[in-house]
Structures are given as C-alpha cells and as structure tokens.
N, C-alpha and C positions, 0 to 999 in steps of 0.2 A: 428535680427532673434529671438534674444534670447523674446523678449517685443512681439512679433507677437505669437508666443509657450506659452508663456503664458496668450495670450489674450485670444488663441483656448479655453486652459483648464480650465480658470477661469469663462469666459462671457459664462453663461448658454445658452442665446439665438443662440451663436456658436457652443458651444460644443453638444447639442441638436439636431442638425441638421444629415440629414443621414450621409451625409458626414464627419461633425465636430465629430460624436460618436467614430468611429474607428481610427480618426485620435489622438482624442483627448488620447485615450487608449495606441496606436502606443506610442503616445508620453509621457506617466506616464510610461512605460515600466524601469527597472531599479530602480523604486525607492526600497529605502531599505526595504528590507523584514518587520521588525518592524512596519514601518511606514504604510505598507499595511495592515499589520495584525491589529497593531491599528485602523484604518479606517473601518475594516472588521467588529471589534467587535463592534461597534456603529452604522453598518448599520440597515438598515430597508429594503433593498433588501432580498428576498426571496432565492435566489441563493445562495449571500454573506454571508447571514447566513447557508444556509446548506453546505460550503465548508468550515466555522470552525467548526460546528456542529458535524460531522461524523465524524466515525474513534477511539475513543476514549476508551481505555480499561479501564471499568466501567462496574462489573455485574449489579449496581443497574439500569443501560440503557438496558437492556436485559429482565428485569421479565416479560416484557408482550407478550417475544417469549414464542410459545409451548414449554414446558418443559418435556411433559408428554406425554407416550402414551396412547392411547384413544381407542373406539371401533372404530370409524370411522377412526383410522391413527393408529393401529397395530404396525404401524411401526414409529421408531423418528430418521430421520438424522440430522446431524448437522454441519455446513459446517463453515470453515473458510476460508478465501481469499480476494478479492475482487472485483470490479466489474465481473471480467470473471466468478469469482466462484458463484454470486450472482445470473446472467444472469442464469447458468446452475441447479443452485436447485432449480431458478423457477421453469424452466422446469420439472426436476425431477418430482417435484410435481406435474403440471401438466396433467403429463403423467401417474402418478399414483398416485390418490387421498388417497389410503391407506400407504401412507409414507408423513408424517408430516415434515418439513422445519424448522430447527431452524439455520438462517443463520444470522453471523456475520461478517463482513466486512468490510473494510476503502478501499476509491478512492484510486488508482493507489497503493493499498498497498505491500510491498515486504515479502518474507515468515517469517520472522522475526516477525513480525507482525500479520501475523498469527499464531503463535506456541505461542506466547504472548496469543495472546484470549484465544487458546484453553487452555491453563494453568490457564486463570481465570476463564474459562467456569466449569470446570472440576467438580467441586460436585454441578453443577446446573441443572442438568436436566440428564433425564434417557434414553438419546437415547441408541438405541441399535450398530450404526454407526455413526462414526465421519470423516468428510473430511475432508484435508488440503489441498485447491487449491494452485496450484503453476506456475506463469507465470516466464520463463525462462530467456525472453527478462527484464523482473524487476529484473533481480539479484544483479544490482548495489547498489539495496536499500538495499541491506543487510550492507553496509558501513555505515549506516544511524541510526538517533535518531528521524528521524520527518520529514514528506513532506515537511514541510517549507523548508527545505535546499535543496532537491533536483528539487521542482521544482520553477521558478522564475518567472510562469506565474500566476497557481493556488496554494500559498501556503498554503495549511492546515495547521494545526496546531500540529493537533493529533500527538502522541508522542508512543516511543515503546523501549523494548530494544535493546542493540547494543549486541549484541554475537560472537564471534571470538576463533578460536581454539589456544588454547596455548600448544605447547607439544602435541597435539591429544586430551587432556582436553576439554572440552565446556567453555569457564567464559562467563559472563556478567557482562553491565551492564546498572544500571538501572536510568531512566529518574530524574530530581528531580519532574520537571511538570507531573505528569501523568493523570491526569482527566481535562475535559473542565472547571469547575468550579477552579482547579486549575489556571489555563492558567487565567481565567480573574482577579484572584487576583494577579499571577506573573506580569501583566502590567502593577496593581498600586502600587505594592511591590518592590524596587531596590536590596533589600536582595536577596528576591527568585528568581527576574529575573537573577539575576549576576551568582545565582548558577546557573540556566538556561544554561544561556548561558557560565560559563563553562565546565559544560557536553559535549555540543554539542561543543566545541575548543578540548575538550579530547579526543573525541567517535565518532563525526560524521566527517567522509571523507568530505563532500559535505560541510559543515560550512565555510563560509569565513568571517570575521567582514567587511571587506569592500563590500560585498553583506547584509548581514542581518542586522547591527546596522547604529542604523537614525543617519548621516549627515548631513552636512551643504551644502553637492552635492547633498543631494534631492530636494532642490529648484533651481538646472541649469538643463533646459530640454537637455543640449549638454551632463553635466555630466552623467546625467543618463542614454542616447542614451549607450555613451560608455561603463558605469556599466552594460548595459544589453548585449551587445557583447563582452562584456569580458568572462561575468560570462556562456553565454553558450559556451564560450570557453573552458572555467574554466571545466564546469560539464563536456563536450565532454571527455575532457582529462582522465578522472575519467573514465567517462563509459567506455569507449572505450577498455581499456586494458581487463575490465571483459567480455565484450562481444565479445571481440576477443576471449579469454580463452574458451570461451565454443566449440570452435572446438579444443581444445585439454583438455575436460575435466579431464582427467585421472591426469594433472598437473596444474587443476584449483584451486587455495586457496579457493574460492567464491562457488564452485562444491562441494567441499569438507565439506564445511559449512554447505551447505544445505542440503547435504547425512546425515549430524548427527544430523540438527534438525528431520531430517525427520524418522529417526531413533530412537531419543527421543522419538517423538512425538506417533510412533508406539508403541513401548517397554511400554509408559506410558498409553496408550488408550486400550492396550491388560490388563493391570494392572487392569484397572476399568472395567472389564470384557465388553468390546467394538471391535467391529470393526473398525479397522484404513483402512482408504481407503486415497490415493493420488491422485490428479488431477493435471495434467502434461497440461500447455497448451502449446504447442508453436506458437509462430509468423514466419511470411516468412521471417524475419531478421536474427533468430536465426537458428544455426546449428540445425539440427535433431538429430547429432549423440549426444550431450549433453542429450539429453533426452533418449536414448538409452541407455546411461551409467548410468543414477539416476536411471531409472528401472534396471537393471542389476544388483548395488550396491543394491537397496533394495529387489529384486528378492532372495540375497544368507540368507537372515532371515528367507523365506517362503518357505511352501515345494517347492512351483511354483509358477512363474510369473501368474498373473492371468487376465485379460482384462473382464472386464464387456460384458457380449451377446449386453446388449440392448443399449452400448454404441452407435455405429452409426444410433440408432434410434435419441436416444436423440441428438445428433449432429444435424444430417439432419434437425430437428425440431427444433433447436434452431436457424440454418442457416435460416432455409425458414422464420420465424418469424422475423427475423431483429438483434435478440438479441446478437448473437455474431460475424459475418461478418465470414470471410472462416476461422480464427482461429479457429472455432467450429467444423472445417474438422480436424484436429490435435489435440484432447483432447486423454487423455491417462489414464486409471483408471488402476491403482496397488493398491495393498496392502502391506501395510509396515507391517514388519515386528516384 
C-alpha cells in the first residue's frame, strides 16, 4: 500500500491526472507544517506564493496604499481585518467614490492581528476613520502567533502578537519572526528558527512539535493520514471551548480579550484625532448574543450605540455581488469608544 501511495505522489504522469491531483493532495495531507512551508517558499505556483506572501506586518508593504486625502476622496478610511473586512471596504468604496480605501489585511486573520496593523499603521497616513473588522467565529485565533499553527491545510506563515490579559492588564508578546523577509532567513538560520519556534511552544495554543517540525513520518503516507486526523482533532479541541463560550460571553476569557483590544484600539485612534469604527461580522455558527455583548461593552465608552444608516445598503450589495455570501446580512458597525 504503502509503495502504491507513493507511486501516486511521485510519478508525475499519475499524480497529473484528474483524478491522481486530488488524490495525490488527499494523500500529502499531514505532512509537517515546516516541510510544507519549506516547499512553499521555492515554489513557482502563483497561489503557493501568494499564501506565504500576505498577511505580514511590514509598513514598508503598505506605502503604495492611499495615504492621503485628496480632492477626489475628501475622505481616507482605513480598514483592518481580513478577508471579510476586505470584501466590505471594497465595497465601501465603491459605493462611494469620495472615501478613499487604505485596507490592510491577512487571510483568515484573528483580531489580534488586526490591532497589530493598526498599531503599525498609525503615523502612516491621515485618515480621518479607522476600522477594525472583527469576525467572531475567528476568536480562537487569538491563542495564536501565526496561521501556520492553526490551519493545517493552508499554512501561512504570517506572524503577529499573542496578547492575553493578566490581572485585567493587557501583556504581550511579540514574534521573534516578524516580516516575510525574516521568515526566509529563519529557514536557513537554526538560531532564529529555534527562537521561532520557541515562541510559538510559549505563546501559541495551536503549536504542536509533532504537527509543525519535519520528521522522519513525513515520508509514510499512513503516518501522515493519522498526523492529519489527529491534529484536526487536536485544533477541534482548542476551538471548541471558545466557540462554545461565546454563548455565555459575559464569562468568556477570549470575549474579554477582544472587549480590551477593542477598547485600546478606540482610546488610541480617538488619541490621533480619528474615528474608531468596529465591524462586528458574524457567522450562522456563532451565537448572536456574543456580538450583542462586544457592542454593549463598547456602547458604555460612547455617548451611544451607533449603527451606520447606509449600513444595510452596503450589505445587501456586498450579498448581491458575491463578495460576502449571507454573512454580509450580519455585519454590525459600532464605534468604539
């Protein structure tokens, strides 16, 4: 079995076939994160490079966003989040050509990672409004230092900090990897990989050495089968508690977390004489009431709760276009505080 599996994977003229593609993928499933990451950064796929590509907090990746307001964009938003949040200040913009778009973003990113940007963003440009998208069903990523550990189909690479309340305190802490350019010398560096990856054994929830670092199981396709049904075992377990908690956010660790970046995030963007605005999505997996209570929490900052007018415009047109599926019937714009 074992000599037939990797006949599939190896003999091009097999694995090339409709059929041999996905089976052949089916069956790489499992291998160690490293190994994939490795492989990723010496592709020449278009894809493979743009899902280590993105996500990476670096202003000097950003100077060729609008910066500045103009006569023709009056107005400069500046959005943090990720894909959902990206989807929506298309839109934005498109619905109104006089508000300029300076959106920043990592795939499947958690708000951690967003409050991250917006902290490097901050003396770059003169918007008048700053977002911070927030997807509720991603809360688990706040346990996290890097997509590579939480997902083990598309690992990114991109890196952010881990934040956690101690005593009611904020701490952090911070990657040793932070920039793409880093990440390619930590591959061929054992130094800075080691510090790497003890970050991520200190800080990320998701990190498991017998998922992430390359093995002598990466060359048995039985090993790996099981490494890859473990490990979404593994992640289930993880999630599962915090996405239960959101039906009793009032006693959520993860709720709590996010109420005081988001809280920062306003207190600090009011600082730079800006508008702080919040974008709440939710999914049909996640409680309602969770999103009830983050508006609420940041509601007691502001004279009042405030809901954008043109908000169900921009929804309904983000739905009919394709760009956000019925999640886009659930978007929620507050102002923090």
């Amino acid at each position: 079995m074992e000599a037939a599996c990797q006949r599939l994977i190896r003999v091009e003229a097999i694995r090339e076939t409709p059929v041999g593609r996905p089976l052949a993928a089916y069956l790489e499933r499992g291998e160690s994160t490293v190994r994939r990451l490795r492989s990723a950064w010496v592709s020449d796929d278009p894809n493979v490079q743009a899902m280590i590509d993105a996500g990476w907090i670096d202003r000097a990746r950003w100077r060729a966003l609008p910066a500045q307001r103009t006569a023709a964009t009056p107005h400069l938003a500046a959005f943090y989040g990720n894909s959902f949040t990206r989807q929506i200040a298309t839109e934005v913009g498109r619905l109104d050509p006089a508000v300029g778009i300076r959106m920043i973003f990592g795939p499947v990113a958690p708000a951690s990672h967003a409050y991250a940007c917006f902290l490097e963003d901050r003396a770059e440009h003169d918007a008048d409004a700053v977002v911070m998208g927030v997807v509720l069903e991603m809360l688990p990523g706040l346990y996290s230092m890097t997509r590579s550990t939480v997902s083990v189909v598309e690992p990114s690479p991109y890196t952010f900090p881990r934040y956690w309340l101690e005593n009611g305190v904020l701490e952090s802490a911070e990657p040793p990897v932070r920039r793409f350019e880093e990440f390619g010398r930590a591959l061929a560096d054992p130094e800075l990989w080691a510090a790497h990856l003890s970050a991520l054994e200190r800080h990320d929830a998701f990190y498991s050495a017998a998922i992430y670092d390359e093995s002598w199981l990466d060359e048995l396709t039985l090993a790996r089968m099981l490494k890859s049904a473990w490990a979404i075992g593994r992640h289930r377990a993880i999630e599962g508690p915090v996405l239960a908690g959101l039906a009793e956010p009032e006693s959520s660790e993860a709720v709590a977390l996010l109420v005081e970046l988001l809280r920062r995030f306003g207190e600090q963007a009011r600082a730079d004489g800006r508008r702080p605005l919040v974008l709440l999505i939710d999914t049909p997996t996640v409680s309602s009431g969770a999103s009830r209570y983050v508006r609420d929490q940041l509601a007691r900052g502001t004279s009042r709760p405030r809901h954008r007018r043109d908000l169900r415009r921009i929804a309904a047109a983000a739905t009919s276009r394709g760009l956000c599926g019925p999640v886009a019937e659930k978007v929620g714009w507050i102002e923090a505080p």
